[in-house]
N, C-alpha and C positions, 0 to 999 in steps of 0.2 A: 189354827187356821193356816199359816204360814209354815206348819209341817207338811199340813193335806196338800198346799198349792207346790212346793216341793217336790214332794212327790210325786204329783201330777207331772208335772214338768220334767221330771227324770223319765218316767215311766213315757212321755208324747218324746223323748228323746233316742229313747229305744226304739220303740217303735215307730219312728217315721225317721229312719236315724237317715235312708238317702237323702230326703228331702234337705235335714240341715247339714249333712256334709258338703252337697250341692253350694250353701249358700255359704258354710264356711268355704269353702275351695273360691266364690266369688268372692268372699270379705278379704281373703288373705289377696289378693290377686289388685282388686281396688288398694287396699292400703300401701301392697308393693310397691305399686306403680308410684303412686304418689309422696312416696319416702324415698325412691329413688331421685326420683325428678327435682323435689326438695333440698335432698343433700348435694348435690351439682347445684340447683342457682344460689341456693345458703350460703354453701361457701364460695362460688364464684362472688357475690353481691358481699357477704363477710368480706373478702379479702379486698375488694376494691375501697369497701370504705372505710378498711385499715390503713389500705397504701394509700389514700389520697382525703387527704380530710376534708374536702370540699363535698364532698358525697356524703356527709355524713344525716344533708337531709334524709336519705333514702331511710335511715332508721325511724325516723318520725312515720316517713311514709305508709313504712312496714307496721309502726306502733298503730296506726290511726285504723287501717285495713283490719287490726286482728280486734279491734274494739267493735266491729260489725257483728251482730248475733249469728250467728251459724246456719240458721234457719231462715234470715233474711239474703245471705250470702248464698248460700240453695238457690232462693227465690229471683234473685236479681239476675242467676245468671242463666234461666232459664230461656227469656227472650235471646241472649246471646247466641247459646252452646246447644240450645232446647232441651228435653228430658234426656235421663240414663247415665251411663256412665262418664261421658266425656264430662260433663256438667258436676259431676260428684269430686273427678280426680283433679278438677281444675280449684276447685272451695278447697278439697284437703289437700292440696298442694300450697294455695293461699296463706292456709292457717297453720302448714307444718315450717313455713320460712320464715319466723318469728325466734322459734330457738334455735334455729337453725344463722341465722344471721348477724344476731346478738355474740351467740356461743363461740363463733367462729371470730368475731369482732371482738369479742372480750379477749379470748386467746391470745391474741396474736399482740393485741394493744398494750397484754402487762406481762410479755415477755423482758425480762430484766436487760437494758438498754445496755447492760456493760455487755455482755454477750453482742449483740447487736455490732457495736461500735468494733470490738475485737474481729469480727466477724470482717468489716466495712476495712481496717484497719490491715485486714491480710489480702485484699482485693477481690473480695468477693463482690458478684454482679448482684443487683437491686432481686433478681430471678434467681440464682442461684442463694441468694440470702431466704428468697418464699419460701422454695421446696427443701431446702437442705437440713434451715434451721428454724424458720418461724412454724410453719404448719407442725412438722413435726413436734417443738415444743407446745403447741397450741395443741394439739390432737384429745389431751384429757378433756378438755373444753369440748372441742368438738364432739366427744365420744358423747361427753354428757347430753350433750342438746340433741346428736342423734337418739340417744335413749329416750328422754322427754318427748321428743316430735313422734316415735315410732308410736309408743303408749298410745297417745293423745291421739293421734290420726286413726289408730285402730279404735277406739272408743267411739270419736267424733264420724268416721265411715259408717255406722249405723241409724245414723240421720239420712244417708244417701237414698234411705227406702223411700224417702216421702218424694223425691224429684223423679222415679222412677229406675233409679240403680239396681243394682243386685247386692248382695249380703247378707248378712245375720242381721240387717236392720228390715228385712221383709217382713221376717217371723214376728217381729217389737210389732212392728205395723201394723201386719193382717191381725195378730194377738190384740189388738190395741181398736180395730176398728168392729172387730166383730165380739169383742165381748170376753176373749178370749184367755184368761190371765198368766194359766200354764205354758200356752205360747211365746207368750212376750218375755215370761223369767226363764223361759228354756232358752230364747237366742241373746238374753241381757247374759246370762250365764255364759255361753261358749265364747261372749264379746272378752266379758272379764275374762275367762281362763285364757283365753289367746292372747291378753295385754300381756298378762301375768307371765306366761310365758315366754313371750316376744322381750320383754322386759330383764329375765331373767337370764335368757341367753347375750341379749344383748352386756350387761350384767358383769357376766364369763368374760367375753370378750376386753370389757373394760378395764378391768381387772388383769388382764393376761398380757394387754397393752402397757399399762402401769407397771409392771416385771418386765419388759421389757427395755 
């Protein structure tokens, strides 16, 4: 059974191949946008409630938001933003600032204070201490949580079909509402190959930073 469905689904991929490259070219373009926009407030919000510990509610803040179901976060913010895609990159921007702000938080927080002090000790500025030496010894952290948040966001962007977005969560959808099963494992498949590979570059990159 799971061979024939397979099959099916390879064979609806060839042949209706513009339809899902359409929707891949929209899934990569939603989750861009919102791993972009992610990695800017992550670390700007990472780094503030590094450098001042007063701020450190914000992680709670951020802890409590990402405990909201994915499909309720969709729904709440429908009255706001209404259907489509502003409403999709706004949830997967929500849910990508979790590792994104921890990762960035954690970095910076257990960088070994003799460095630090050394640093403070030759006159370096509070700014010149972020960019010179904190971020940059934080970076494997960071790298990591960008890896996590990109996965995830590509995964999680196939929900965007039920508020009205575009992507490979159309294909889940309309596969899902008409009966369809070859449908829904055709765009669950190019969801996975697209993590897989997002994952894997990103990966390289990690990697080539760490040689660095």
């Amino acid at each position: 059974m799971l061979n024939i469905l397979l099959e099916e689904s390879f064979s609806l991929l060839i042949s209706d191949h513009e339809f899902f490259m359409d929707l891949l070219i929209q899934h990569i373009q939603l989750s861009l946008i919102s791993i972009l926009i992610a990695i800017v407030l992550g670390m700007i919000i990472g780094i503030i409630v590094s450098e001042y510990e007063k701020n450190k509610w914000i992680l709670s803040v951020v802890n409590f938001v990402y405990t909201i179901p994915s499909i309720a976060l969709f729904g709440l913010l429908i009255p706001i933003s209404g259907i489509g895609d502003v409403s999709a990159i706004i949830a997967l921007t929500i849910y990508a600032l979790l590792p994104m702000v921890k990762n960035t938080h954690s970095g910076i927080t257990n960088i070994d204070k003799g460095i630090l002090e050394a640093a403070r000790g030759m006159g370096s500025t509070k700014f010149q201490m972020l960019y010179k030496i904190k971020i940059p010894l934080a970076m494997p952290h960071i790298m990591a949580g960008i890896r996590t948040m990109a996965v995830m966001t590509i995964a999680l962007a196939g929900i965007a079909a039920f508020i009205g977005a575009g992507g490979l969560g159309v294909a889940i959808y309309r596969g899902i509402t008409t009966n369809n099963m070859a449908m829904t494992i055709a765009g669950s498949i190019l969801i996975a190959i697209l993590a897989i590979v997002v994952d894997f570059i990103l990966g390289q990159i990690e990697k080539n930073n760490e040689i660095w």
